[in-house]
N, CA and C atoms as an extended XYZ file, in Angstrom:
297
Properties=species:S:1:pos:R:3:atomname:S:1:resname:S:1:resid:I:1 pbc="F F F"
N        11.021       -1.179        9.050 N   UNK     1
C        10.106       -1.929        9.896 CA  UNK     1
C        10.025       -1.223       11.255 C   UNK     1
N         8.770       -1.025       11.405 N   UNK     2
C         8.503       -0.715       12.503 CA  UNK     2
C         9.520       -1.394       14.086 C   UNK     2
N         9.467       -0.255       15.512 N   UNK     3
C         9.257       -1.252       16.519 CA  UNK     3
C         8.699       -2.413       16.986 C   UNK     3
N         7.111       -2.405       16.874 N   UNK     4
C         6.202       -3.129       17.143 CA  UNK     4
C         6.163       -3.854       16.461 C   UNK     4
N         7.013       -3.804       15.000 N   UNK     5
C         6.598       -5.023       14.085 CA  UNK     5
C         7.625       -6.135       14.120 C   UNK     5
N         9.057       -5.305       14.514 N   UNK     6
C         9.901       -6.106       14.943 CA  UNK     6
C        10.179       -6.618       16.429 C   UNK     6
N         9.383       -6.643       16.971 N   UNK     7
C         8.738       -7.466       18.037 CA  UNK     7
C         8.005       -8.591       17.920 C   UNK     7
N         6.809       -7.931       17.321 N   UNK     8
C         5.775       -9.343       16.856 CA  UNK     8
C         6.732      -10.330       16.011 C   UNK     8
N         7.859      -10.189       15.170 N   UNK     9
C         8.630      -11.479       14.442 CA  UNK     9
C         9.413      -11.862       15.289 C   UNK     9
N        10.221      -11.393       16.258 N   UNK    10
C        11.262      -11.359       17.209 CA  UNK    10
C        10.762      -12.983       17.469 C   UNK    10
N        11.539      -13.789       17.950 N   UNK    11
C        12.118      -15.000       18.545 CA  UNK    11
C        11.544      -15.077       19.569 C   UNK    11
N        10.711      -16.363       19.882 N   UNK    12
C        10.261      -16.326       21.470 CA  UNK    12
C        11.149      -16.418       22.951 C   UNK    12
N        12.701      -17.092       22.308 N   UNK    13
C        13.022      -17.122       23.132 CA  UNK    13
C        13.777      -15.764       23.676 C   UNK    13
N        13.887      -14.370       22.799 N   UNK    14
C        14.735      -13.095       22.513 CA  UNK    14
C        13.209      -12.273       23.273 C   UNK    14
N        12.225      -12.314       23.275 N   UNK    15
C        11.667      -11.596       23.690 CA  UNK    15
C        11.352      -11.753       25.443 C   UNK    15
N        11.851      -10.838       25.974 N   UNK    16
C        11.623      -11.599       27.067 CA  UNK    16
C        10.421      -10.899       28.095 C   UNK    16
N         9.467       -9.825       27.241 N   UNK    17
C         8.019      -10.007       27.997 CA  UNK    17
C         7.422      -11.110       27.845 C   UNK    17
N         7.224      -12.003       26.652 N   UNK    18
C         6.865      -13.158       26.612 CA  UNK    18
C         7.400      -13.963       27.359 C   UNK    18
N         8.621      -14.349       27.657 N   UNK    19
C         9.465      -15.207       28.353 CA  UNK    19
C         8.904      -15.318       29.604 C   UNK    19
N         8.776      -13.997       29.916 N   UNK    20
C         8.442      -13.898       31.959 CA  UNK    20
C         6.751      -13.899       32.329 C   UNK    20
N         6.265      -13.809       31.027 N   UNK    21
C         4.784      -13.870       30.803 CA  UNK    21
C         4.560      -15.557       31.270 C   UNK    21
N         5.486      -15.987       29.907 N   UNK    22
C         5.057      -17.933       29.736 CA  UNK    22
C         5.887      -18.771       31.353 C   UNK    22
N         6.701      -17.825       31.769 N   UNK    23
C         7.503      -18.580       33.053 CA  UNK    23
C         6.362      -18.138       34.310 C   UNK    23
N         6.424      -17.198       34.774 N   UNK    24
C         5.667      -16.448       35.412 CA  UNK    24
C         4.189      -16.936       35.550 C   UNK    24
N         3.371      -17.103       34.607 N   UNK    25
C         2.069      -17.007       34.341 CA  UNK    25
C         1.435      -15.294       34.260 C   UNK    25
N         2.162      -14.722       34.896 N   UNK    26
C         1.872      -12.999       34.961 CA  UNK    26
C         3.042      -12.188       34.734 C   UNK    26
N         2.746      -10.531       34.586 N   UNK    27
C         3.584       -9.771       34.743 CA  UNK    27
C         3.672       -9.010       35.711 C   UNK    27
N         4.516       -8.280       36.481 N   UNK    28
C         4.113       -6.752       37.403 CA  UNK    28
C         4.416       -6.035       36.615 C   UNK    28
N         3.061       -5.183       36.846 N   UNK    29
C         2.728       -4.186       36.255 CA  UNK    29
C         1.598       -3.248       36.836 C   UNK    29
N         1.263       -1.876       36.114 N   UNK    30
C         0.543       -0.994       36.605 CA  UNK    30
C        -1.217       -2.120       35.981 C   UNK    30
N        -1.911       -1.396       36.667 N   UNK    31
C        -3.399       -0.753       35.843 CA  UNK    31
C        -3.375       -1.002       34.625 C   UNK    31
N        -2.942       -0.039       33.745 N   UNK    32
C        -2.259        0.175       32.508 CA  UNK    32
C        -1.948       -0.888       31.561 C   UNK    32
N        -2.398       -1.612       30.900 N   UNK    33
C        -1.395       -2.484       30.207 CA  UNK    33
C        -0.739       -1.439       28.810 C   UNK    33
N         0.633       -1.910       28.673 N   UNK    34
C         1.483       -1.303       27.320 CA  UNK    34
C         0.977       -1.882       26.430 C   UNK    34
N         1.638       -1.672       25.237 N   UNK    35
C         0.900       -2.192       23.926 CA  UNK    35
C         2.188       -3.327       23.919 C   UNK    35
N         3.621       -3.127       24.665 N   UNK    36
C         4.455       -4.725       24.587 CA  UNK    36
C         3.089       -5.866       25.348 C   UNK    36
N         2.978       -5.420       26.191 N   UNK    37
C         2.179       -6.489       27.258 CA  UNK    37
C         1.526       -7.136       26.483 C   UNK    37
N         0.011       -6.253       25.820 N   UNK    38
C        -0.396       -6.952       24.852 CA  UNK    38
C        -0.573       -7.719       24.017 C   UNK    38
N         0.663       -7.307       22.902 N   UNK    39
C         1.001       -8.129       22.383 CA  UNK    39
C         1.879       -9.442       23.123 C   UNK    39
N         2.578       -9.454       23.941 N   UNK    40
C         3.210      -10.202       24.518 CA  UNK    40
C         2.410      -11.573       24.821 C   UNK    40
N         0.873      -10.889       25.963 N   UNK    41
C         0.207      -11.676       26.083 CA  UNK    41
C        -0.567      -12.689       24.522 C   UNK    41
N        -0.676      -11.740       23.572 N   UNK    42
C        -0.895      -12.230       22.098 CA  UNK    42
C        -0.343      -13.602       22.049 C   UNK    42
N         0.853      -13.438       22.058 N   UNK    43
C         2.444      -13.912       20.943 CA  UNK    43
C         2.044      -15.472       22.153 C   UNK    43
N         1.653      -15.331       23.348 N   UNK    44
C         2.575      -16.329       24.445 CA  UNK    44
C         0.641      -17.525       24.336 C   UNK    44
N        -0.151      -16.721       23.545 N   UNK    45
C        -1.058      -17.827       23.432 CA  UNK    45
C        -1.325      -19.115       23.166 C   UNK    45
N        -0.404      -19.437       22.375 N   UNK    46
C        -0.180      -21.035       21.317 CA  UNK    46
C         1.260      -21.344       22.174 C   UNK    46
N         1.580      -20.717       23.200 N   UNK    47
C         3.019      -21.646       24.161 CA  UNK    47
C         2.587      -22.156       25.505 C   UNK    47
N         3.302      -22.857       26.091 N   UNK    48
C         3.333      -23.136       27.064 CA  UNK    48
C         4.661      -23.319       27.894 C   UNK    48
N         4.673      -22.959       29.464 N   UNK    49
C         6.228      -23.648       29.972 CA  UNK    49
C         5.541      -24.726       30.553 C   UNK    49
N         6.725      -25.601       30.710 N   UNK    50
C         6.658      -26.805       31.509 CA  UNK    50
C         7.707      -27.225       31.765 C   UNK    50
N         8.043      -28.120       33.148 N   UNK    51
C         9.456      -28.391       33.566 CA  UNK    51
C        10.344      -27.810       32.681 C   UNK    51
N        10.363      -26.514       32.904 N   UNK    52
C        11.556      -25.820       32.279 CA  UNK    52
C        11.954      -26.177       30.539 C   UNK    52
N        10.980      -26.322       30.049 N   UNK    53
C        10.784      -26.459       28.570 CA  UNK    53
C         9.538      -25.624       27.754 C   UNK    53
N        10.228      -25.154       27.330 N   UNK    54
C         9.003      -23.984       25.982 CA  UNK    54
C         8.319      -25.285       25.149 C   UNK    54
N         6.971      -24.899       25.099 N   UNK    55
C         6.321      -25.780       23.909 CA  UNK    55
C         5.308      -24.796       23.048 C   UNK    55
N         5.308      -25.188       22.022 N   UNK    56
C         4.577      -24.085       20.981 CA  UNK    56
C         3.634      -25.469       20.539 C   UNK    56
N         2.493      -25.337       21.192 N   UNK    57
C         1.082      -25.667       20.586 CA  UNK    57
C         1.967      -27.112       21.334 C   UNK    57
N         2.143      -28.445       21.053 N   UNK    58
C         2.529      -29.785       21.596 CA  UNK    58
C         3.882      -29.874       21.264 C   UNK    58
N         4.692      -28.766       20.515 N   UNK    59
C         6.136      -29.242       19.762 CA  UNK    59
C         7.088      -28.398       20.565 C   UNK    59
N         8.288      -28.929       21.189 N   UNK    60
C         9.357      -28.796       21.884 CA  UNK    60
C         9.995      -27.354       21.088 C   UNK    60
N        10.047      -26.559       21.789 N   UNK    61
C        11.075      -25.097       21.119 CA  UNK    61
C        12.155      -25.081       21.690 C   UNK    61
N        13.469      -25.555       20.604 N   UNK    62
C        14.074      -24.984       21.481 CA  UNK    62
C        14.711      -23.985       21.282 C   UNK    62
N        16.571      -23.966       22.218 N   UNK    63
C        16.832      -22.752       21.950 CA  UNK    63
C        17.690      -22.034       20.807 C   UNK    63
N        17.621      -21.264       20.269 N   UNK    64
C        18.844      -20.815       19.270 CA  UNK    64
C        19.823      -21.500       18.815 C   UNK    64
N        20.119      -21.446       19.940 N   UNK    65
C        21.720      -22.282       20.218 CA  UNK    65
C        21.621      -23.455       19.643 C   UNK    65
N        20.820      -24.058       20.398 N   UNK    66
C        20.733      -25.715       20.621 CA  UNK    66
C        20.527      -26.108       19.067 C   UNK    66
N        19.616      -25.299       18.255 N   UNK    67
C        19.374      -25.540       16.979 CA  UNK    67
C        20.160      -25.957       16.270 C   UNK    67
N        21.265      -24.777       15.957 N   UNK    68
C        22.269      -24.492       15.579 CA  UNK    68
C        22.879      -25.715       15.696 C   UNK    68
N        23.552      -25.889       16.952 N   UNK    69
C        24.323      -26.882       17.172 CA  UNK    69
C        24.101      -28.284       16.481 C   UNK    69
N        22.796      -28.487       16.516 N   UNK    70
C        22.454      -29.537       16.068 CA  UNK    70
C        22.340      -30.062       14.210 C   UNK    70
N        22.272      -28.423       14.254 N   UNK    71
C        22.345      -28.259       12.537 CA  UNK    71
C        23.870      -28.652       12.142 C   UNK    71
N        24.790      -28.217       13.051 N   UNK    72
C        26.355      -28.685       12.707 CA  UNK    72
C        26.509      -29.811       12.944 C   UNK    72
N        26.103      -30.382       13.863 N   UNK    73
C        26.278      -31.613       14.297 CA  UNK    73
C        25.875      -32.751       12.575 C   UNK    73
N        24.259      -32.785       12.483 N   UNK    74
C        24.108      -33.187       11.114 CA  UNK    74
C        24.944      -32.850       10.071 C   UNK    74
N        25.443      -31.881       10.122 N   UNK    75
C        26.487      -31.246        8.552 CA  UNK    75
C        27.394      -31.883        8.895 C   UNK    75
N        28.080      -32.521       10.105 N   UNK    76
C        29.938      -32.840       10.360 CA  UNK    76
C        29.025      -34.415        9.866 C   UNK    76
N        27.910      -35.438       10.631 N   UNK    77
C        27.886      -36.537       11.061 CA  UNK    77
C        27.844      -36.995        9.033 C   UNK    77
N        26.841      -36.068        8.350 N   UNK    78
C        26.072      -36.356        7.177 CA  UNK    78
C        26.540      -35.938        5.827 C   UNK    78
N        27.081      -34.647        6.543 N   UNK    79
C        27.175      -33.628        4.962 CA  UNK    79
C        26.466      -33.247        4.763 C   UNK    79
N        26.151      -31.734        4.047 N   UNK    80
C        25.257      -31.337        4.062 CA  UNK    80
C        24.645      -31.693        2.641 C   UNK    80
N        23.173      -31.820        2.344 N   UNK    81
C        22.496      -32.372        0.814 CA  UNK    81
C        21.261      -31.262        0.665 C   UNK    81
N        21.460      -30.307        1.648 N   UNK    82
C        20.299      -29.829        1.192 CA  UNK    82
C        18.859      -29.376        2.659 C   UNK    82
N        18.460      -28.710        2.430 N   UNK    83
C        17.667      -28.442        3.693 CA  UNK    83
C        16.899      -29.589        3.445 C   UNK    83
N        15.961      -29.898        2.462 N   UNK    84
C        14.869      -31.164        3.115 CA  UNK    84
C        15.527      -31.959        3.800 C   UNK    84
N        17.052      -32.496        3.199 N   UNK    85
C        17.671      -33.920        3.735 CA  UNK    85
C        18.159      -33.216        5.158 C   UNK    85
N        18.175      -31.698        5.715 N   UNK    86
C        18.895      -31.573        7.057 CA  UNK    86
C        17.227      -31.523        7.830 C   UNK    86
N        15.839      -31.249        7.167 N   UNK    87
C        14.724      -31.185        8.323 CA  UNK    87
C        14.608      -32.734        8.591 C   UNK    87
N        14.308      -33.375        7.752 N   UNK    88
C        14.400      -35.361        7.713 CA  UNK    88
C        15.402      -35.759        8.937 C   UNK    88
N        16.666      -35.784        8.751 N   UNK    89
C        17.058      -35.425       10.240 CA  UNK    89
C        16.759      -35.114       11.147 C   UNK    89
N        16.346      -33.940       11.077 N   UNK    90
C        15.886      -33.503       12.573 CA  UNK    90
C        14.700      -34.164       12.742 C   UNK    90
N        13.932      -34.146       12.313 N   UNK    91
C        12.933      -35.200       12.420 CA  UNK    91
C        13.377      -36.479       12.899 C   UNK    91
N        14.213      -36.941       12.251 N   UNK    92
C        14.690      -38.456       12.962 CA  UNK    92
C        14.744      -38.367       14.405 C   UNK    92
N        16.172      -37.478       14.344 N   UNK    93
C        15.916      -36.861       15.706 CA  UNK    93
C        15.541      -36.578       16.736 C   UNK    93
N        14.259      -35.973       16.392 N   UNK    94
C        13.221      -35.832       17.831 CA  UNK    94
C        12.239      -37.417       17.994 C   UNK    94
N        12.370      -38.298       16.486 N   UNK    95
C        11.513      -38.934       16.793 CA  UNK    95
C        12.125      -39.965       17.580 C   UNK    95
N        13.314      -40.041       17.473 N   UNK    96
C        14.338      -40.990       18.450 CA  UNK    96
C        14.028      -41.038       19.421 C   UNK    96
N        13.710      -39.240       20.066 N   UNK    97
C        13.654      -38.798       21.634 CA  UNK    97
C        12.383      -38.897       22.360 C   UNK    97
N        11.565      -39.465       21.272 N   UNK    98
C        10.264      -39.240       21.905 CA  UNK    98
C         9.558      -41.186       22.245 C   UNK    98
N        10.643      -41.651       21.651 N   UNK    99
C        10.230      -43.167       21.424 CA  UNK    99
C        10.807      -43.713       22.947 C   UNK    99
């Protein structure tokens, strides 16, 4: 796989021309745009920041970590049964947080 291709899959929160793109609203830079920029600007179309929160299109991103964690958290609270029964969760989850 290419550079460029393993960029475009790369993680929004791992890339961090996008990062300083979606925080920022801009980059410094020349004249010139690179072909990262580009794409960068591409990738950061369907996000948004806000009070210090990533959103992809209206849905909360978060981070790596936090995922994770939360994925253990369900496996210690539940056991694990299976990915549908760990997304159903998470779903519960956010819908808890949003109520």
């Amino acid at each position: 796989m290419s550079e460029e291709e393993q960029l475009k899959q790369m993680d929004i929160w791992e890339d961090k021309v996008a990062m300083v793109l979606l925080i920022n609203g801009h980059l410094e830079v020349d004249i010139h745009e690179t072909s990262s920029i580009k794409r960068a600007k591409k990738k950061v179309m369907k996000y948004h920041w806000t009070q210090d929160i990533l959103f992809f299109e209206n849905l909360m991103v978060l981070i790596p970590e936090e995922i994770r964690t939360m994925i253990e958290k369900i496996h210690k609270e539940i056991g694990y049964f299976g990915e549908l029964w760990t997304l159903v969760e998470v779903k519960n989850i956010f819908s808890n947080m949003t109520e």
